[in-house]
C-alpha positions as a printed NumPy array, in Angstrom:
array([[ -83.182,  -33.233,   68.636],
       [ -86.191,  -31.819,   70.652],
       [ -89.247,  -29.855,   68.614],
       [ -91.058,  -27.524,   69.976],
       [ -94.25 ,  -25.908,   68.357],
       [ -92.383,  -23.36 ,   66.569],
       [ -89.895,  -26.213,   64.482],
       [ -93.746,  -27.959,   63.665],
       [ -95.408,  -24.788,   62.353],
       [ -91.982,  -24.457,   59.949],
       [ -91.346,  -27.912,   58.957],
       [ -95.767,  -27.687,   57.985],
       [ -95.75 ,  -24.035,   56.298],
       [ -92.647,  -25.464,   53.984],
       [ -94.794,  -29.113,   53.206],
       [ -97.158,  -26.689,   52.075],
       [ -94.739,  -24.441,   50.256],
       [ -91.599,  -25.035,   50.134],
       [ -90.863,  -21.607,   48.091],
       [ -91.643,  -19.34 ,   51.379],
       [ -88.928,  -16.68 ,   52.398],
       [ -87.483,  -16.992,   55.577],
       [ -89.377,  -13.198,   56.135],
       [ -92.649,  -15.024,   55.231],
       [ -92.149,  -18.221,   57.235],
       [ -90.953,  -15.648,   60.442],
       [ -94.289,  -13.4  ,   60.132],
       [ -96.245,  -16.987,   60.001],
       [ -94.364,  -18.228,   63.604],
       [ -93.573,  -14.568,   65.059],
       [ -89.867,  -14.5  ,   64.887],
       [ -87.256,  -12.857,   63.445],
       [ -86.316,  -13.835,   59.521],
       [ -82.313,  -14.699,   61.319],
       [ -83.693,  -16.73 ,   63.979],
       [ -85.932,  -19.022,   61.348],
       [ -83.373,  -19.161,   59.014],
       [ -81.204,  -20.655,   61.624],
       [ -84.149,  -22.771,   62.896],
       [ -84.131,  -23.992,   59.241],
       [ -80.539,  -24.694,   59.144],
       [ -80.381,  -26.979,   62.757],
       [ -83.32 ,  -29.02 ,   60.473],
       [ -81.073,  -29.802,   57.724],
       [ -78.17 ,  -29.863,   59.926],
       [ -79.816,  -32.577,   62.418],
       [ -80.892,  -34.211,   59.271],
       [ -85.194,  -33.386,   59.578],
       [ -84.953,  -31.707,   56.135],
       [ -83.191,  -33.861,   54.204],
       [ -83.772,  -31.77 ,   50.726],
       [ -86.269,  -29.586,   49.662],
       [ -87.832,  -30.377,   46.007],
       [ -91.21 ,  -30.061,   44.315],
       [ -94.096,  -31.779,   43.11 ],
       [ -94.748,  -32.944,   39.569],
       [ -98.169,  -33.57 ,   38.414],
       [ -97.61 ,  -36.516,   36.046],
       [-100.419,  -36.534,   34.088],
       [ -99.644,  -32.802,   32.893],
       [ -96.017,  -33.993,   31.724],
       [ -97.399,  -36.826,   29.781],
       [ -97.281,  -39.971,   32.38 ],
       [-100.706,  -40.861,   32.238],
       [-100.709,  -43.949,   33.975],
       [ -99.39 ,  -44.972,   37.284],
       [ -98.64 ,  -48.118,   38.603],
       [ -97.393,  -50.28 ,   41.265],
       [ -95.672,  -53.603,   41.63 ],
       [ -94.862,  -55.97 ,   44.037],
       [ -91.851,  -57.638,   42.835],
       [ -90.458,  -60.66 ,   44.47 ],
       [ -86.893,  -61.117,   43.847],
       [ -84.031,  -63.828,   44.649],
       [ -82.135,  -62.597,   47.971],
       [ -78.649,  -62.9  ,   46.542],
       [ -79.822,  -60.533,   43.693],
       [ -82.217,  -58.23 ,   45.787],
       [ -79.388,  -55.257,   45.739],
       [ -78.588,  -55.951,   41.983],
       [ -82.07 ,  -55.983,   40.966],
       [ -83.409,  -53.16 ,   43.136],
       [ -80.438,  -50.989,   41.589],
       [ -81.206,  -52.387,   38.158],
       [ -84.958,  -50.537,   38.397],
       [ -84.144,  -47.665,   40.269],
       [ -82.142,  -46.431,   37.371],
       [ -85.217,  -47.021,   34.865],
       [ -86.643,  -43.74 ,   34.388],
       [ -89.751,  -45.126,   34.273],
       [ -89.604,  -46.206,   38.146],
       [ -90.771,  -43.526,   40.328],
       [ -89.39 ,  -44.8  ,   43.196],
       [ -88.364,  -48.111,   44.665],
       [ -88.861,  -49.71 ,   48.506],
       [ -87.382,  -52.905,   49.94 ],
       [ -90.178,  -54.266,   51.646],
       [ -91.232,  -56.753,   54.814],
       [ -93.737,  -59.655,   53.948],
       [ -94.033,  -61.771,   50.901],
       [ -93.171,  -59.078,   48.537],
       [ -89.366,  -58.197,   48.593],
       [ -90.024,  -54.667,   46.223],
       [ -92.203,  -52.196,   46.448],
       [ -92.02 ,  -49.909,   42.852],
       [ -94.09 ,  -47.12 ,   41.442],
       [ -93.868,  -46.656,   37.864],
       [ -94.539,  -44.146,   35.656],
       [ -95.346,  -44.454,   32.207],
       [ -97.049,  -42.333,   29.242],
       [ -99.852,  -45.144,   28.084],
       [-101.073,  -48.653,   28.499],
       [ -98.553,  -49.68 ,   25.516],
       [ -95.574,  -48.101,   27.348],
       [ -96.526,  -50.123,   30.501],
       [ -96.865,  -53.046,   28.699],
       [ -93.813,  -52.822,   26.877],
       [ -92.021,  -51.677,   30.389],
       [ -93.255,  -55.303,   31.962],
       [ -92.447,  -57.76 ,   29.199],
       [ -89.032,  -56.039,   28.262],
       [ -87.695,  -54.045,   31.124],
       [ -89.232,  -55.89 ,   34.469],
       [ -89.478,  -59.282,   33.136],
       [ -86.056,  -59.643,   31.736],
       [ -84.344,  -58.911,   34.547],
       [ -82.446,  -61.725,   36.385],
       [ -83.552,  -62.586,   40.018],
       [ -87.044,  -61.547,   39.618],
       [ -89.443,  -64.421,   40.699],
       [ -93.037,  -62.938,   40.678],
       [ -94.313,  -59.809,   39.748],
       [ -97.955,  -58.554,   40.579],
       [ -99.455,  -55.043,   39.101],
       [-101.839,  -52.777,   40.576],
       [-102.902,  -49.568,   37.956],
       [-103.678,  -46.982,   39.652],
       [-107.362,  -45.899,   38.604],
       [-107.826,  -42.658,   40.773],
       [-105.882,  -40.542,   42.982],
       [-107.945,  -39.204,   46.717],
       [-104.272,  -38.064,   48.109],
       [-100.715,  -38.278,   47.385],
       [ -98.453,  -37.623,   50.083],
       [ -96.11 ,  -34.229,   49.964],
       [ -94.844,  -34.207,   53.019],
       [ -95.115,  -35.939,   56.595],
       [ -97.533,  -33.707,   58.654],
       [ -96.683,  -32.866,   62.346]])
């Protein structure tokens, strides 16, 4: 599929709000609200947009504390074990990685008691897992909403 600077101006006003009427988003690029609606519709069709969603500020909800693990795991048990944590509502989200690390996991969690308990009873008892390294997140400078253009 070929972009042209119209489908970039879209695809950047939604990463910015993705709440914007197509009557909005066509006054922002100079078309009609039909012809960005379909615009928006060849995106999802052709895969670009593959959902729209929102952000969640953790720390307002009550997960104070964010971290993120390297976790090395056995390769017969990668898909097992990676399926095992995805469904932990704890784990934010979940990446098979390339290099010594074989997961890639951002977690979640309300305190430093809830991450330790997370670690010793829901990480650590899992079977396949050989090594597991922690980095706490201390500060956010950006968090990524969106790929821009």
């Amino acid at each position: 599929m070929k972009f042209d600077d119209i489908d970039h101006k879209l695809i950047d006003e939604l990463i910015k709000d993705g709440r914007k009427s197509y009557v909005e988003l066509a006054k922002k690029v100079d078309l009609s609200r039909v012809a960005v609606k379909d615009r928006i519709q060849t995106l999802i069709e052709k895969g670009v947009i593959e959902r729209f969603t929102i952000s969640i500020n953790s720390e307002k909800i009550g997960k104070k504390v964010s971290a993120f693990f390297e976790v090395d795991v056995e390769p017969k048990q990668l898909q097992i074990v990676a399926q095992n944590l995805a469904d932990n509502p704890s784990v934010a989200s979940i990446y098979q990685m390339s290099g010594p690390s074989t997961l890639h996991m951002h977690v979640l969690v309300e305190d430093f008691k809830k991450l330790e308990k997370f670690i010793n009873e829901e990480l650590y008892s899992v079977k396949g897992i050989t090594r597991v390294e922690s980095h706490v997140i201390l500060k956010r400078f950006k968090s990524r909403t969106g790929y821009k253009l």
